[in-house]
C-alpha positions in Angstrom: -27.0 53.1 32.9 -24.6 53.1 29.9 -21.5 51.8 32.6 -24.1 49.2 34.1 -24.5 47.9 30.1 -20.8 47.7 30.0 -20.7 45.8 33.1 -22.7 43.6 31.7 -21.6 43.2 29.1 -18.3 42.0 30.2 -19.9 39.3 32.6 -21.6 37.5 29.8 -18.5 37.9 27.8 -16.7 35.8 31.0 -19.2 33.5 31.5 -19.6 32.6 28.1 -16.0 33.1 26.4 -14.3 30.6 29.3 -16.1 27.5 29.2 -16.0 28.4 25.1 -12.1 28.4 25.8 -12.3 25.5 27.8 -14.0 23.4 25.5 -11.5 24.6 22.3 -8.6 23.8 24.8 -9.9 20.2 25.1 -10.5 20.0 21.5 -6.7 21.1 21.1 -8.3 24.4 19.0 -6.8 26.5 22.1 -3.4 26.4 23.4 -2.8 28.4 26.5 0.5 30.6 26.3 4.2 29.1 27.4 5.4 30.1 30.5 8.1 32.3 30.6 11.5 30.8 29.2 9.5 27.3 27.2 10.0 26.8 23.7 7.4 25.8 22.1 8.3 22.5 19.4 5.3 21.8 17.3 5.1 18.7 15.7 2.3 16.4 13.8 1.5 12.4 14.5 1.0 11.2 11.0 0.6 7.2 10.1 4.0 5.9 8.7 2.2 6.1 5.0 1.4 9.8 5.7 4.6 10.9 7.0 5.0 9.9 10.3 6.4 12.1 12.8 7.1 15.8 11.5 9.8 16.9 11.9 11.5 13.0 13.2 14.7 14.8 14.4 13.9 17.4 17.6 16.9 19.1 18.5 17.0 20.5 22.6 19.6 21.4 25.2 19.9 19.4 28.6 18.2 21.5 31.1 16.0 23.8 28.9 12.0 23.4 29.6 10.1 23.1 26.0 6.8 22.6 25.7 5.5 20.1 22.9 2.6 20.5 21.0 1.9 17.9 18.9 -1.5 17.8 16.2 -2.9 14.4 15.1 -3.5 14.3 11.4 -5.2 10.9 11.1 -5.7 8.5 13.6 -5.3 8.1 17.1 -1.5 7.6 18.2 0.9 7.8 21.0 4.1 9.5 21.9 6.5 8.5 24.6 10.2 9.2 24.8 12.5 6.1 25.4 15.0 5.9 28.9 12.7 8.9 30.3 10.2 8.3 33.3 7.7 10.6 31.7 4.1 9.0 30.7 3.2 8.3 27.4 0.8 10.7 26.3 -2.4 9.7 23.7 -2.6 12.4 20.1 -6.0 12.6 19.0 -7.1 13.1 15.7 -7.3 16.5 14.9 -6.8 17.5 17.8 -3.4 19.5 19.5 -1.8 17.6 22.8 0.6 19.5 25.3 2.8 18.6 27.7 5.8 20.1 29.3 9.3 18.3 28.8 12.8 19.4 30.4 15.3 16.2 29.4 17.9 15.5 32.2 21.0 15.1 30.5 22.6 15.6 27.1 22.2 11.8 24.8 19.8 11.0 21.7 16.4 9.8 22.8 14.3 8.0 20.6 10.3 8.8 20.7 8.1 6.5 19.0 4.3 6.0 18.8 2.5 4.2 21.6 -0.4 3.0 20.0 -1.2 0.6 16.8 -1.9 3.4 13.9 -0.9 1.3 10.8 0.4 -1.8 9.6 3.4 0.1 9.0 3.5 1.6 12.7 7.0 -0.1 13.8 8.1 3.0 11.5 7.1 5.5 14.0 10.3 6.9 15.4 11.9 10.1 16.0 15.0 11.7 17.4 15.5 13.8 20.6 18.7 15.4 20.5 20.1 16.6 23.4 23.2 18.5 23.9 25.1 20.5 26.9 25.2 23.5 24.2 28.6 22.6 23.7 29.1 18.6 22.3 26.5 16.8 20.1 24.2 14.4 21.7 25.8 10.9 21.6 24.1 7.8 22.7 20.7 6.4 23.6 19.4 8.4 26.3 22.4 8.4 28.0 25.7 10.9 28.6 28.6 11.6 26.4 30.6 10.8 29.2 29.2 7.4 29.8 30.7 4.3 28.3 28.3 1.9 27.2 28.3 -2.1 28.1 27.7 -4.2 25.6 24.6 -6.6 26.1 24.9 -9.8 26.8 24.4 -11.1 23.5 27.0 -9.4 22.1 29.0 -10.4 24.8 28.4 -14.1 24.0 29.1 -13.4 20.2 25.5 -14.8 19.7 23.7 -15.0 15.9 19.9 -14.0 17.2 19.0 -14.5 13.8 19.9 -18.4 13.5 16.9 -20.8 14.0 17.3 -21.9 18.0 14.6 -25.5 17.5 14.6 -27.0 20.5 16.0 -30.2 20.6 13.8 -31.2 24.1 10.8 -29.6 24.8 7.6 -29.9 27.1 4.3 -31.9 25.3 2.5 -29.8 28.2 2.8 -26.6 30.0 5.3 -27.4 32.9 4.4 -26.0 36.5 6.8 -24.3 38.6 4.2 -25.3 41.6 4.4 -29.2 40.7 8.0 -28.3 40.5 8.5 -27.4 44.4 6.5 -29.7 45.5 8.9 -32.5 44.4 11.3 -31.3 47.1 14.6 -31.6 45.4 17.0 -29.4 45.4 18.2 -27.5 41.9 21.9 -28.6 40.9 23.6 -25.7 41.1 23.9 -24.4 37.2 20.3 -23.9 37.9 20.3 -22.6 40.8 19.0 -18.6 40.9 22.2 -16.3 42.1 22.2 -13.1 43.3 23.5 -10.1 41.6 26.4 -7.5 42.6 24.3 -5.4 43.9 22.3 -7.4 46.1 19.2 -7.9 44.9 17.9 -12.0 44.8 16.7 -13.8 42.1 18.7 -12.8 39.0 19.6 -16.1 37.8 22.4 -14.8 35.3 23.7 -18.3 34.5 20.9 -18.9 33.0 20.3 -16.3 30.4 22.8 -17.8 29.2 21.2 -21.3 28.8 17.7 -22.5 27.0 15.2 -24.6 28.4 15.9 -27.5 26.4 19.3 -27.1 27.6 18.7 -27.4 31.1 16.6 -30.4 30.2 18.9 -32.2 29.1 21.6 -31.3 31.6 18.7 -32.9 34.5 18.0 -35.8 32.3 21.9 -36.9 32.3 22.2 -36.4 36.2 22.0 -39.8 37.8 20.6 -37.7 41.1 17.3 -36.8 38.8 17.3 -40.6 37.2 13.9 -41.3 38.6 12.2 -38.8 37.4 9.7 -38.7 34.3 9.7 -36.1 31.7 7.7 -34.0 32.5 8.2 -34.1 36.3 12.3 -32.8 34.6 10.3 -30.0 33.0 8.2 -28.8 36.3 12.2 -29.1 37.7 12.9 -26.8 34.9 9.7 -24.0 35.4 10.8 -24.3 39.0 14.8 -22.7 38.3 13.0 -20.0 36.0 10.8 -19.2 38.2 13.2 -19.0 40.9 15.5 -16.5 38.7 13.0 -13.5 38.7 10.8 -12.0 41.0 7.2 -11.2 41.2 7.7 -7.2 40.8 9.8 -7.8 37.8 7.1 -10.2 36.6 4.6 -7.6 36.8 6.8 -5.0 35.5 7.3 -6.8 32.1 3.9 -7.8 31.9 2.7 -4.0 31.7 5.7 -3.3 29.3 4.5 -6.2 27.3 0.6 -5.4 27.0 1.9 -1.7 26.4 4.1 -2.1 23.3 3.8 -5.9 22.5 0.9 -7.3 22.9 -0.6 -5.6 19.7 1.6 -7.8 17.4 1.9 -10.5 19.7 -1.2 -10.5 21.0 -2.1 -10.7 25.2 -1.3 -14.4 25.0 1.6 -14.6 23.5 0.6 -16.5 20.0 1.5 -13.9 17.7 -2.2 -13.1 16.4 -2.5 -9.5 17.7 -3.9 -7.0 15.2 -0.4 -6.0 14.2 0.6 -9.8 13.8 -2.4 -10.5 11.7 -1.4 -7.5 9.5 2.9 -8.2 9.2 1.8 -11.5 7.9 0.1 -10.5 4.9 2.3 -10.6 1.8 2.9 -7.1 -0.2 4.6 -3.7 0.3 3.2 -3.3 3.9 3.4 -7.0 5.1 6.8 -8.5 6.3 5.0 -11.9 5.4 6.7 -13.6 8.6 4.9 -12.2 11.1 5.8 -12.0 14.8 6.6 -14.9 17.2 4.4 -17.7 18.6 5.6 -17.4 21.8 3.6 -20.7 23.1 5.4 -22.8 20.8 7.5 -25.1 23.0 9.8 -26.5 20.1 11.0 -22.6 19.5 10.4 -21.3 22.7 12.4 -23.8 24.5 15.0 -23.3 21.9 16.0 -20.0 23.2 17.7 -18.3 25.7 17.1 -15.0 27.7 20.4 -13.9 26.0 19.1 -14.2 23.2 15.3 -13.0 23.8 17.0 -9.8 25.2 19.1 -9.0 21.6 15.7 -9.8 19.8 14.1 -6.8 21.4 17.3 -4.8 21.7 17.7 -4.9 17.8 14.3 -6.2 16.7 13.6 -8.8 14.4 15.4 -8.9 11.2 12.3 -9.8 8.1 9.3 -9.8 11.0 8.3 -5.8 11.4 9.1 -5.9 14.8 11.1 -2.1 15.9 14.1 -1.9 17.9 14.0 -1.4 21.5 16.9 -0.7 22.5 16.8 3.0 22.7 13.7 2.6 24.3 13.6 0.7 26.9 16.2 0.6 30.2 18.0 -2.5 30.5 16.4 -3.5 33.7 12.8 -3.1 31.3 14.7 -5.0 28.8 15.0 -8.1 30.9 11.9 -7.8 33.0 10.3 -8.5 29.8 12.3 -11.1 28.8 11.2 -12.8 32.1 7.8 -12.3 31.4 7.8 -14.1 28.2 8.8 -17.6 30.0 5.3 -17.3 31.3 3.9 -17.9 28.1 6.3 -21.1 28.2 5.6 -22.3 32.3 3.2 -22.1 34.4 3.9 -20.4 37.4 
C-alpha cells in the first residue's frame, strides 16, 4: 500500500506541477535550463526615463550560441537586432522573454526597441559586440575586413539638413496610371535603368534628382510643350513609379508601418502617437515633430538621396533615431521608395 501512496503521489505531483510550470514559463516566472554550451545574457527593457536597456553594451563572440533573457520592467517593448534576419521579439511587462541568438560574423550591431514605449523611445538603443576572440568588433553589423561604401549622400556632398521647398509642385495627387495612358515615352534622364547586377527598375539617376526637378526639366522640353501641368506631373508619377518595383514597394511599406508609422503615422502626415508627442515643447518634446510626408511643397523638394541620409543619420532637432545601423541598404531604399507613395498615386 505504502509504494502504491508513493506512486501516487508522484502522478499528482506530474500532472499538477507541469502545467503549473507551463503556465510560470509563459508568465516568464520559469525559464527552462540552457542547452549545453549557451550563455545565458540577462538583460531588462526599461522606458528611456527608467533606464532603458540594461546593460546597452552586450559583448559576444562570432559563432558562440547565447541565449537572451530579457525582463520587462514597465511597459510593453520590443527588441530586434539591426542587419540580422532574426524576428523582432515582443517584452512584456514583468514578464522574462527568451530566445536563442548565435550572430554570424564579428561587427557592432545595434538593438533597439520595436515598439512605441515613451515619448522618449527613439533612445532605445544598445550595442552588440561581436568579435572573432581576437580583434574588436568594428562596424555596423558588418566585418572588420569589409570596407564600407559611402552612401549616396555623402557621395553627393549633400546638406540633408538645409530646407529642400520645392520650387514646382503638384496642386493634386499625380497618377502614375493617368501617366501611361498618355503614351509618351520618358526622355531619357527619367528613364528607370537597370543596376549592375541585373535587376530592373532601379532608377539610380534619379535619386539623384527631386520631383520638382524633373518638373521642370519636362516643362522646358519642346517634345512635352502640349501638355498641362498636371498631365507633366502624372509624366512625373509615371518615371517614379517606373524606378522601383512592386516587391520593393511592399517591402518598405512593412518596414515603414513597423518602425515609422508610430511617429509618422500610417498615412504619412506626421500625426502618429509618437509625432503628436515630439511636438510638444519641454524636456521630452523635440518641438518639431516628424515630417508631413503629404506635403507637396516639401515633399517634391527632395530627393531619394537625400530621403535615404535622413533615415541613415536621423533627423537632426525632430526625435527621429538613426537607422543606419539598423537597417540593410537594400531596406534603406525600399523605404525610401515607399514614401513617394504618399506623394503619387500609383
Amino acid at each position: 500500500m505504502r509504494q502504491e501512496h508513493i506512486a501516487l503521489i508522484i502522478v499528482l505531483l506530474i500532472l499538477i506541477g507541469l502545467p503549473a510550470m507551463a503556465l510560470l514559463a509563459r508568465a516568464g516566472l520559469f525559464s527552462p535550463q540552457p542547452a549545453p554550451g549557451e550563455r545565458v545574457i540577462e538583460l531588462t527593457a526599461a522606458a528611456p526615463e527608467s533606464g532603458g536597456w540594461q546593460p546597452e553594451t552586450v559583448r559576444m563572440t562570432a559563432g558562440e550560441q547565447v541565449r537572451f533573457r530579457i525582463r520587462g520592467a514597465d511597459v510593453t517593448h520590443g527588441f530586434a537586432i539591426g542587419h540580422t534576419d532574426i524576428p523582432s521579439v515582443t517584452i512584456e511587462p514583468g514578464k522574462v522573454t527568451e530566445f536563442v541568438f548565435t550572430p554570424p560574423q564579428p561587427g557592432r550591431y545595434t538593438f533597439y526597441c520595436t515598439v512605441w514605449c515613451s515619448p522618449n523611445h527613439w533612445r532605445m538603443r544598445g550595442t552588440l559586440e561581436v568579435t572573432d576572440g581576437t580583434q574588436a568588433a568594428t562596424g555596423n553589423g558588418a566585418s572588420s575586413r569589409a570596407t564600407p561604401v559611402p552612401p549616396l549622400y555623402q557621395q553627393l556632398g549633400l546638406d540633408i539638413d538645409a530646407p529642400h521647398p520645392a520650387a514646382h509642385f503638384p496642386t493634386s495627387k499625380p497618377s502614375a496610371a493617368r501617366g501611361a495612358a498618355l503614351g509618351l515615352p520618358l526622355p531619357a534622364d527619367l528613364s528607370p535603368v537597370s543596376s549592375p547586377d541585373g535587376e530592373d527598375g532601379i532608377g539610380e539617376g534619379l535619386r539623384q534628382l527631386s520631383p520638382s526637378t524633373a518638373f521642370a526639366r519636362l516643362r522646358a522640353d519642346p517634345a512635352y510643350g502640349g501638355l498641362s501641368d498636371s498631365q507633366l506631373w502624372d509624366l512625373v508619377a509615371l518615371a517614379w513609379r517606373e524606378s522601383t518595383t512592386s516587391a520593393r514597394l511592399a517591402q518598405g511599406q512593412a518596414i515603414y508601418a513597423a518602425n515609422c508609422a508610430a511617429c509618422h503615422g500610417q498615412t504619412g502626415r506626421g500625426d502618429g502617437p509618437g509625432g503628436r508627442a515630439l511636438r510638444v515643447a519641454g524636456p521630452t518634446g523635440m518641438g518639431k515633430g516628424p515630417a508631413n510626408f503629404t506635403d507637396a511643397s516639401t515633399m517634391a523638394g527632395g530627393s531619394a538621396a537625400i530621403y535615404q541620409g535622413k533615415i541613415l543619420r536621423g533627423g537632426m532637432g525632430t526625435g527621429m533615431p538613426y537607422w543606419g545601423p539598423i537597417l540593410t541598404d537594400d531596406q534603406t531604399w525600399a523605404v525610401v521608395d515607399y514614401l513617394w507613395t504618399f506623394l503619387f498615386d500609383y
